[in-house]
Each structure stands twice: as structure tokens, then as C-alpha cells.
VOKEVO-344064 format. One line per 5 residues: their letters; for each residue x, y, z of N, C-alpha, C, O. Coordinates in pm, whole numbers, padded with zeros to 5 digits. Last residue first. Layout:
a) X:Y:Z:X:Y:Z:X:Y:Z:X:Y:Z | ...
% end
This chain:
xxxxx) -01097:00612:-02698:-01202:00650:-02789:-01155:00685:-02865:-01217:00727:-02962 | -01044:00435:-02335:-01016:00473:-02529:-01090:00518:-02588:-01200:00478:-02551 | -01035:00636:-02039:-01115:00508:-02137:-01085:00560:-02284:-01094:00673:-02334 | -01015:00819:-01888:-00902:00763:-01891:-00958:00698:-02008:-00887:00730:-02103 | -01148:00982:-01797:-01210:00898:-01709:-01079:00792:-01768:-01046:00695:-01700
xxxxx) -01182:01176:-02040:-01122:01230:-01884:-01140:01116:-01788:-01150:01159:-01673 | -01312:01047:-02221:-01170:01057:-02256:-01100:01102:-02107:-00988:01068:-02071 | -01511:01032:-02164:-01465:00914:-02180:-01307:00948:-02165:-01215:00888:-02110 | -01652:01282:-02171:-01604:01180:-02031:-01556:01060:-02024:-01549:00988:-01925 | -01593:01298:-02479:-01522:01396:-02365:-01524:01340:-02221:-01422:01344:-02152
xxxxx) -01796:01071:-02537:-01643:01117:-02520:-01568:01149:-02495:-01464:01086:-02478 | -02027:01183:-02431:-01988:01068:-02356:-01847:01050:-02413:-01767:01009:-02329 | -02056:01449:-02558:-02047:01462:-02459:-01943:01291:-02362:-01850:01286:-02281 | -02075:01322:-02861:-01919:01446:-02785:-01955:01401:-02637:-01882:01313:-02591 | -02346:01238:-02793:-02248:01096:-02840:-02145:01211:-02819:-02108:01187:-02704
xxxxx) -02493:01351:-02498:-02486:01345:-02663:-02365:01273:-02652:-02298:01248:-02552 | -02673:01208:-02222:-02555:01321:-02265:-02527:01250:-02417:-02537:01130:-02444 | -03018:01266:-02191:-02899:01160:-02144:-02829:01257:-02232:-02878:01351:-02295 | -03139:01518:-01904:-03133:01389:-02021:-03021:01293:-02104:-02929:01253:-02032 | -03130:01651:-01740:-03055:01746:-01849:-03127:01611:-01967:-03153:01626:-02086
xxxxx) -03190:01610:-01486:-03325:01589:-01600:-03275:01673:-01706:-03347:01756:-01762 | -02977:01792:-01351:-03066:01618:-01306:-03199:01699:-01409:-03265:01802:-01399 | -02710:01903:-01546:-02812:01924:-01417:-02889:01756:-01433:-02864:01655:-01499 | -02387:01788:-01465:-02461:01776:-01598:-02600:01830:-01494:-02596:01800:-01374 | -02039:01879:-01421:-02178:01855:-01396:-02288:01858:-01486:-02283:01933:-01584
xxxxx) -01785:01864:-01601:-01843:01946:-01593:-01953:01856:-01539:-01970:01752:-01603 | -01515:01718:-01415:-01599:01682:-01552:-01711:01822:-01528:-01703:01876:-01417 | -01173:01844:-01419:-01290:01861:-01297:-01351:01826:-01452:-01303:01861:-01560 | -00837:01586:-01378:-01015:01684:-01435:-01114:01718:-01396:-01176:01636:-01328 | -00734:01533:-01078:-00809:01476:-01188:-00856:01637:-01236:-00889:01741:-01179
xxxxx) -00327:01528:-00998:-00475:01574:-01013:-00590:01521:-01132:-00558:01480:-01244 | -00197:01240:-00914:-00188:01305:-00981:-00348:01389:-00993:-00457:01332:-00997 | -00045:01306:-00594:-00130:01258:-00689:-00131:01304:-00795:-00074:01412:-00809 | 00320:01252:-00583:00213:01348:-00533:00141:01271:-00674:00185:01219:-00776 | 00443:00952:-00430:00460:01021:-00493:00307:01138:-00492:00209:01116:-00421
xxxxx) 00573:00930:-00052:00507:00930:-00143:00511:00981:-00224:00569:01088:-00205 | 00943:00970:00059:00765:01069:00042:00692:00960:-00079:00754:00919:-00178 | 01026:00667:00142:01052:00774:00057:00885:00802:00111:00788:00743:00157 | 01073:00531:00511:01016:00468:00386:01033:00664:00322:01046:00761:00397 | 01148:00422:00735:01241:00484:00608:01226:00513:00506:01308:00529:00415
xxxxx) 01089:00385:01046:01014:00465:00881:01069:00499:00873:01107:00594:00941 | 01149:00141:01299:01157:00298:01265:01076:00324:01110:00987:00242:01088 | 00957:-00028:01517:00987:-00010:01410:01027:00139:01391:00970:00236:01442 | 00845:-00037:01787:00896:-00141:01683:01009:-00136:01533:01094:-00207:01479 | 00702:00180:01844:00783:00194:01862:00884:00052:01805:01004:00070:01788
xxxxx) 00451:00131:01700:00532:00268:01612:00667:00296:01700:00740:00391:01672 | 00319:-00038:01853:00381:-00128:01744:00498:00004:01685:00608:-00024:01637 | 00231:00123:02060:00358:00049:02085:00449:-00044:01960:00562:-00092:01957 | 00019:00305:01919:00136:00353:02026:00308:00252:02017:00425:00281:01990 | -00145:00047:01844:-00077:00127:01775:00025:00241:01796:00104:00272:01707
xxxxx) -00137:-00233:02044:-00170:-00102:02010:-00056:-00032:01931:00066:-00040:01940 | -00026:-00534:01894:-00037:-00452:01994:-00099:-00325:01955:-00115:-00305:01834 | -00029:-00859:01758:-00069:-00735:01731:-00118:-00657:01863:-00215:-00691:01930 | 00259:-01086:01827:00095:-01055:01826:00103:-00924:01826:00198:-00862:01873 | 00515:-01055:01802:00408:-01214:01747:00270:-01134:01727:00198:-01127:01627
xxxxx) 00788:-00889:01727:00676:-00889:01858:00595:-00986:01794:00640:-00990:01679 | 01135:-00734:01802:01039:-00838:01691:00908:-00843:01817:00914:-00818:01937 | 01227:-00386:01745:01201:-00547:01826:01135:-00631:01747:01085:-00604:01638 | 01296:-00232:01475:01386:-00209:01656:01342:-00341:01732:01435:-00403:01784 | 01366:-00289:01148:01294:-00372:01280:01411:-00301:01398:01534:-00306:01411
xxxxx) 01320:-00039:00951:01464:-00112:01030:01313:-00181:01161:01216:-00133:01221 | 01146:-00004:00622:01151:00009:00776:01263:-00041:00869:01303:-00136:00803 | 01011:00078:00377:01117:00019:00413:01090:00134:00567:01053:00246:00600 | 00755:00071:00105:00796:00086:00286:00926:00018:00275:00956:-00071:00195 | 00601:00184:-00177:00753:00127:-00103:00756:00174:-00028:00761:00297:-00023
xxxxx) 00229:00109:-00231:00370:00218:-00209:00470:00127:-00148:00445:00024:-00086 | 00042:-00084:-00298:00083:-00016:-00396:00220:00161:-00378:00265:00251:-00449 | 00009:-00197:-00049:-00071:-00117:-00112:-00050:-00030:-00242:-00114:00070:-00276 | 00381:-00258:00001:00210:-00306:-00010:00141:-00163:-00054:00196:-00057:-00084 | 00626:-00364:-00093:00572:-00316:-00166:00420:-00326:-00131:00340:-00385:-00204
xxxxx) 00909:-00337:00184:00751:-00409:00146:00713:-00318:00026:00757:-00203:00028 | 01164:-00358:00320:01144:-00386:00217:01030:-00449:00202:01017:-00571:00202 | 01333:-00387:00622:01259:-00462:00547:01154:-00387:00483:01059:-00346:00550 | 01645:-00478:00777:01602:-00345:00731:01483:-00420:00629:01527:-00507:00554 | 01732:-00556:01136:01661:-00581:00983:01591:-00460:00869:01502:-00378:00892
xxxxx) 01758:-00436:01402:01857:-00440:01290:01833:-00453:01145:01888:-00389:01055 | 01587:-00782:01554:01611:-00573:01554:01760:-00562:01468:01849:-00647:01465 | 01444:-00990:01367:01529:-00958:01456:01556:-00784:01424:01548:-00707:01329 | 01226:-01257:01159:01303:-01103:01200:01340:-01060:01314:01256:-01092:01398 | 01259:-01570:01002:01268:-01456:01112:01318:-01318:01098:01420:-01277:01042
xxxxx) 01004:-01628:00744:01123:-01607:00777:01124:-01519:00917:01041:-01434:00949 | 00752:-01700:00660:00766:-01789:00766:00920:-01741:00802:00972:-01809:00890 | 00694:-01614:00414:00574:-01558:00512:00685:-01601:00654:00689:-01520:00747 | 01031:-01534:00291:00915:-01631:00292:00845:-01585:00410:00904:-01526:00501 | 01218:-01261:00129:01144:-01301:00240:01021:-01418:00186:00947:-01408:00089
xxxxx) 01439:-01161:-00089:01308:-01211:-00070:01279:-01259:00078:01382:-01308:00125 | 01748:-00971:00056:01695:-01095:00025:01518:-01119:-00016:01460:-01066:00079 | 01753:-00725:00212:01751:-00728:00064:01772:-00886:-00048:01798:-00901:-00168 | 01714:-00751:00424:01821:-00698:00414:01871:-00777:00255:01964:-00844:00211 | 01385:-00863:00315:01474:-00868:00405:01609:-00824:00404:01653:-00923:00346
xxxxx) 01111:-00757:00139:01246:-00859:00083:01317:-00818:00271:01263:-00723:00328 | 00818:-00840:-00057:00895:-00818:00083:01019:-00901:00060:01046:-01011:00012 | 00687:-00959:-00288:00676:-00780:-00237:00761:-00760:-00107:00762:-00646:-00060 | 00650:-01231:-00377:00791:-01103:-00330:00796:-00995:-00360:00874:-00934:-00432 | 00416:-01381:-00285:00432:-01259:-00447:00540:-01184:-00431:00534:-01068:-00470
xxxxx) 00471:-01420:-00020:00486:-01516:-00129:00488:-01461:-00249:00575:-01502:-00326 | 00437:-01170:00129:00554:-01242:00106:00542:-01356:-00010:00634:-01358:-00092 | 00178:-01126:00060:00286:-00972:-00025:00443:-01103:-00007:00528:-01123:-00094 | 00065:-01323:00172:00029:-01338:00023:00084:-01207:-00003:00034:-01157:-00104 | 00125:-01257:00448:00166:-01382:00426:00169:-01379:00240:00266:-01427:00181
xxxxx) -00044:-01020:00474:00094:-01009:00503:00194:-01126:00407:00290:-01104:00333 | -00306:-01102:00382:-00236:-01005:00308:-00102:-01018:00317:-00030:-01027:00218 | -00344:-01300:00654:-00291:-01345:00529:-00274:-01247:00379:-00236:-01303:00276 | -00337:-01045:00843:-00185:-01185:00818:-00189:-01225:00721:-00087:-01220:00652 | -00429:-00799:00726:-00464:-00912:00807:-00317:-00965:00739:-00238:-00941:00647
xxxxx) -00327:-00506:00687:-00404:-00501:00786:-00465:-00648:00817:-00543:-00654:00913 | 00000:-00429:00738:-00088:-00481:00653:-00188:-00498:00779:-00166:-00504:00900 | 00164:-00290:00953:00194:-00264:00745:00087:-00303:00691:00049:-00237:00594 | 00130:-00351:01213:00019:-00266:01122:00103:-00232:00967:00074:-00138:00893 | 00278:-00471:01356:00320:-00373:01326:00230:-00284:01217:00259:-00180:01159
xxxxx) 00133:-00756:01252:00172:-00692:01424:00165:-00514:01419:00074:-00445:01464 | 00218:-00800:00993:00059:-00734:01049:00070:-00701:01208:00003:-00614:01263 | 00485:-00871:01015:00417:-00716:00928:00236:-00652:00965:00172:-00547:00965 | 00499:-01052:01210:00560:-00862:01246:00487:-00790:01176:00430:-00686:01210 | 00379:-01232:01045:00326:-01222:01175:00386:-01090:01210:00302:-01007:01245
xx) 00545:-01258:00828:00417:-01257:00825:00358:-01170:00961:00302:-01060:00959 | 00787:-01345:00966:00780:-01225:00885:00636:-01178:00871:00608:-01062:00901
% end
């Protein structure tokens, strides 16, 4: 399992691949997956990496990492649209030698930067 997901470029080293399977971020026709489980064409597999849901159907299984042409034939993408960002606040620019910003000011960027106040 380990070894397809970085083959196939989901993750960009094995042991990311290997440490989403042990934290069961990857599940297998909807079983958990261990780093060390087989995959076969047909498999429908269930990753939570980078912080988005992939689901993919294995078309071949492959060991080693190929060009990116041939791994996108491996695999189909089932995966949902992403969700849309969420936009930031534009902070107002401060000029260079404005000096340091008043006790409102570091609030107001406190407060757009997400941080309690």
C-alpha cells in the first residue's frame, strides 16, 4: 500500500505514505489499510493526505515510482472538488518608517490573522 501511494505520486516520500497508513488516513474498499497491505486493479482507496479526501480505483498495481505520464494511468480520480478557499482580509499596508503600529492597530491585525483578543 505504502509503496503504490508514493509510486503513484499521492504522497511525495514512502515514509509519509507508510505514516497516513498507520494514522488511518487510508482505508481500502473501505477497510483501514496497514503500510504493508496489497493492492490490486479494482481497489477503490481512500486517503486523507495533505489535508484533502482522495479516493481513487487502482487500474494496476506498480512497486516503484514511474513518470508521471504513466503513474496517471494507474489510477483513475474520484476524488470530490476541493473545498473553495476561504478568502483572506486584505490588512492595510503600513508605509516603511510609519513606526511601530498603536495598541488598535496590533488588534485589528490580530484579529484578521485569526489570534484572540
Amino acid at each position: 500500500m505504502d509503496r503504490w501511494l508514493w509510486a503513484v505520486r499521492l504522497c511525495k516520500t514512502r515514509s509519509a505514505a507508510s505514516a497516513a497508513c498507520r494514522g488511518g488516513h487510508v482505508r481500502v474498499n473501505g477497510v483501514r489499510a496497514k503500510p504493508a497491505a496489497p493492492v490490486g486493479p479494482g481497489d477503490v482507496v481512500k486517503a486523507r493526505i495533505h489535508g484533502r479526501e482522495r479516493v481513487v480505483e487502482v487500474r494496476r498495481s506498480i512497486d516503484r515510482r514511474v513518470g508521471a505520464a504513466v503513474a496517471a494511468e494507474c489510477l483513475v480520480d474520484r476524488s470530490p472538488a476541493p473545498a473553495p478557499q476561504d478568502t483572506v482580509a486584505q490588512v492595510e499596508q503600513r508605509n516603511p518608517g510609519a513606526g511601530r503600529p498603536t495598541k488598535r492597530e496590533r488588534r485589528q491585525l490580530d484579529r484578521v490573522r485569526g489570534r484572540r483578543r
